[in-house]
N, C-alpha and C positions, 0 to 999 in steps of 0.2 A: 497411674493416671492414663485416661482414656485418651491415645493422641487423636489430633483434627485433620482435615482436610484442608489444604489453602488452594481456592481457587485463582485463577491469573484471567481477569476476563480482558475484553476488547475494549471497552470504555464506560462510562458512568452508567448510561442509560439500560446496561447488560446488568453490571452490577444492581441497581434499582431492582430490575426483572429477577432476579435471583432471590435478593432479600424477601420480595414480596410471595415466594415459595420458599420460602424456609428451608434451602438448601443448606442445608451443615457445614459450617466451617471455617476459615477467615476468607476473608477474600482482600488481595493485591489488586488495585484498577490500572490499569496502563492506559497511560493518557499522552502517547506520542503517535506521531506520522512519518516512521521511518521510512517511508517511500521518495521522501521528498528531503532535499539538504544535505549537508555533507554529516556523514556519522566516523566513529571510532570505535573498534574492534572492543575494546575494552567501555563497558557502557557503566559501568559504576565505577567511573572517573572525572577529575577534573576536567580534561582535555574533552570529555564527549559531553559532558553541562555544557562546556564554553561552546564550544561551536554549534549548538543544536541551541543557545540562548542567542545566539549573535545571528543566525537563521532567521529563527522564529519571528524576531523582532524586526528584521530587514523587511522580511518578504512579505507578512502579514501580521506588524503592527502585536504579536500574541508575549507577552512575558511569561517567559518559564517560575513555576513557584517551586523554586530550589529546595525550598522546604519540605514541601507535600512529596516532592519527587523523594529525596532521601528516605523521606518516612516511610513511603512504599514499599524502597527497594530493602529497607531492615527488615521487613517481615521476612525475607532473605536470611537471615543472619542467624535468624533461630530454626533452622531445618530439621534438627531434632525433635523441633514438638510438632513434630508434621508426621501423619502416617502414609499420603501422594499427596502429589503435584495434578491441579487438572486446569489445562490450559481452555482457553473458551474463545476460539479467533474463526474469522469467516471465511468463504471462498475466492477470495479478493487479492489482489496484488497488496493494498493498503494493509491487510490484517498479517497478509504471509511474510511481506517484508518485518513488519513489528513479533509474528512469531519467531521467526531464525533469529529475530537477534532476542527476544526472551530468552529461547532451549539456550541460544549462543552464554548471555548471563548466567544460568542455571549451571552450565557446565563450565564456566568462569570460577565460578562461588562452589565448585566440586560438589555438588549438590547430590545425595546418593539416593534417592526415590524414585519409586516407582511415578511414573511422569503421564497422565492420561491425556486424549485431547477429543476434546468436543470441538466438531468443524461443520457450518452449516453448509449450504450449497443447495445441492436439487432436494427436492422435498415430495412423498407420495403424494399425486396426484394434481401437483401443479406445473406446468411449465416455465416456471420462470424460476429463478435463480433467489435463493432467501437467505437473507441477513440474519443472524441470532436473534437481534430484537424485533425482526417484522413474525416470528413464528409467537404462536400463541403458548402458554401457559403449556396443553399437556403435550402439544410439540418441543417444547423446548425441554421437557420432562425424559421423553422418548429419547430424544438425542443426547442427554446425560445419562440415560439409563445404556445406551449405544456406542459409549466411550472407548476412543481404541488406545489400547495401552503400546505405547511408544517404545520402540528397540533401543537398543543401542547405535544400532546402525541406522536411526534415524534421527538418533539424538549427534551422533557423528555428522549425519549429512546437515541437519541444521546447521550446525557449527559452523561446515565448511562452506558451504553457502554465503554464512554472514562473514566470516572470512575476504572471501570474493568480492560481498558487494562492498566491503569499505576497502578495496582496494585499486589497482588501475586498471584491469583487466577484466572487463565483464562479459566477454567472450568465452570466458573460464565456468560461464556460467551453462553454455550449450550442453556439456556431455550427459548433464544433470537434467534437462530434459525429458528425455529416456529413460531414466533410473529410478527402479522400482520401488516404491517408499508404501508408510503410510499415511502419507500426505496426498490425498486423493485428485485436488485441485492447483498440485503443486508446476507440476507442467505447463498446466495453460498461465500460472501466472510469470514463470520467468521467461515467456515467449512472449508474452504482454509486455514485458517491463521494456526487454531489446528491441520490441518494435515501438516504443514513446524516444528513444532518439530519434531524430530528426532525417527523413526518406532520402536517400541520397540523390533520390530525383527531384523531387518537389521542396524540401525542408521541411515536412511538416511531419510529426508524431501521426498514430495513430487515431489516437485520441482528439485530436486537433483536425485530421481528415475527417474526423466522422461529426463531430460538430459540424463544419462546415457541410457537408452533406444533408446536415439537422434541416439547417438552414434554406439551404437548396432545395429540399425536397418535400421542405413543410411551410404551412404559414405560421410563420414566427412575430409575432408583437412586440415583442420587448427583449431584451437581455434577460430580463427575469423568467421569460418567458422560458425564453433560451435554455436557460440553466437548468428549466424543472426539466425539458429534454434529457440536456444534457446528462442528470441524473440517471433517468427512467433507462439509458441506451447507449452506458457505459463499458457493459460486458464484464472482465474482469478487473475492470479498475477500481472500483469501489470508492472511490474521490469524494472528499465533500462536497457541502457547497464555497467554501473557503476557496479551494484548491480549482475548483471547475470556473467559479468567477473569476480568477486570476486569470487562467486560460481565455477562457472567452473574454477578455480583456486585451490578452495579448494579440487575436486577433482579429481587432475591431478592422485593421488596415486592409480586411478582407468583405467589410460590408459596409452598407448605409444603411443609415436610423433615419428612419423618414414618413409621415403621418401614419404614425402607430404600426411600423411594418419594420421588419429586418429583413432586406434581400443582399445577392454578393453580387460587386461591384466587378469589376472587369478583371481584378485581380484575384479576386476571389475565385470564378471559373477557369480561368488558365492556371490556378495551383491545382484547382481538382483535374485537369485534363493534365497535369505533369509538365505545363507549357513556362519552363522556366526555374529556378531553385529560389524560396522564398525564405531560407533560415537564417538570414538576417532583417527580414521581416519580419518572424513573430517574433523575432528579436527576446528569447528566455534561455536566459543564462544559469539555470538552476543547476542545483549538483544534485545526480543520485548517489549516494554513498560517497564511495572514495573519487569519482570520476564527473567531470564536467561534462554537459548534458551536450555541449558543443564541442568538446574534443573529440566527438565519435557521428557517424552517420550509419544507418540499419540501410545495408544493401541489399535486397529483397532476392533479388538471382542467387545471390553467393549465401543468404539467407545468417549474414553474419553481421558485424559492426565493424566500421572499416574507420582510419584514421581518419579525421577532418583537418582541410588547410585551417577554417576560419578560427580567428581569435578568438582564444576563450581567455584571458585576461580580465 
């Protein structure tokens, strides 16, 4: 019997684009946001359902389907009727944190194939940065035809990666920077990740600086408004809209909503000028991985993450 291919895409709407090209094979959908919440080393376990159910439902109201989840990760369990693995994630913080901890699963489950990865990013002839599903039909073709077949030493360094991030030390993540992979987009995004702790000057992420910036520096309408920004002028983040309204939620205490305008309020301008430390005003207590988002502050001189006094309780 002829074996198949199983693909591991990024989420539904990839999967959909796949089927609709008759790509060959089964296909796995990964439907999580490891970027964000507390996760566990070990991902086809009780202990990482619970806590990534007890997240999900806190922060944004979403129930995990325990079910759907199991039945995914069995297509796992039969790796013999597999001939490779081809993994389908983006250039994004959101996709590379959920790939290390796939490779991480795969090499849990001692998974023995040949492991390919389709990763989008820059694309001939455009400037801007492209998600799997914003590429068309025979672009998306190209870049499965372009697939880079994955080392050992890549499937190691995933590993060790996801290792790091579910644990306390994500400074553990710097030396890995540098280190030459074929993971093309890999760098920019764990330098992404350690600048969304909170600036040891100001308290605010990255991400969170640059919203407020949005705001500053454009006329803004609405929060909805806001968010389609916030979208378009992310960089490596790749955030939904879930994730980005949360944020621009968290801080509203930095503007007024006022006949159909968003501008920043007094407090707003003296965090962008670094006039004060504001991390307990946007007041987000989230955990990436193993580590609370406020037991650490990104010190931009020393270009590291440095212990935080404030309570993360």
């Amino acid at each position: 019997m002829t074996k198949k291919k199983l693909h591991i895409t990024n989420g539904t709407s990839l999967t959909n684009n796949l089927q609709e090209l008759n790509i060959s094979g089964d296909i796995l959908t990964w439907h999580e946001m490891l970027c964000e919440g507390p996760t566990v080393k070990q991902i086809d376990s009780i202990a990482f359902i619970e806590a990534r159910r007890i997240f999900l439902n806190a922060e944004y109201n979403i129930e995990i389907d325990e079910y759907e989840f199991k039945n995914e990760l069995s297509k796992l369990d039969n790796s013999q009727d597999y001939s490779e693995i081809v993994l389908w994630f983006e250039y994004d913080l959101f996709c590379h944190i959920n790939l290390i901890g796939v490779i991480s699963l795969l090499q849990q489950k001692h998974i023995q194939l040949p492991i390919f990865l389709v990763c989008s990013g820059r694309v001939k002839y455009s400037t801007d940065l492209k998600g799997l599903s914003e590429l068309s039909h025979d672009q998306l073709l190209q870049h499965y035809e372009d697939k880079v077949l994955l080392t050992q030493k890549d499937l190691d360094l995933a590993d060790t990666l996801w290792g790091i991030y579910c644990g306390k030390d994500h400074n553990l993540l710097k030396p890995f920077i540098v280190t030459s992979s074929s993971f093309e987009y890999l760098s920019n995004c764990l330098k992404a990740h350690l600048e969304r702790f909170p600036d040891s000057k100001n308290g605010l992420g990255v991400l969170e600086h640059n919203i407020l910036e949005i705001v500053k520096n454009n006329t803004i309408k609405s929060k909805h408004h806001l968010l389609g920004y916030a979208l378009n002028y992310q960089g490596y983040y790749g955030f939904g809209d879930i994730q980005l309204e949360r944020m621009i939620n968290k801080l509203s205490p930095f503007f007024i909503e006022k006949d159909n305008a968003i501008i920043l309020n007094k407090k707003g301008h003296n965090v962008l000028q670094n006039i004060g430390n504001y991390t307990e005003t946007v007041n987000n207590y989230i955990t990436f991985g193993g580590v609370k988002r406020l037991a650490f502050k990104f010190d931009k001189e020393q270009n590291m993450l440095i212990k935080s006094s404030h309570n993360v309780n």
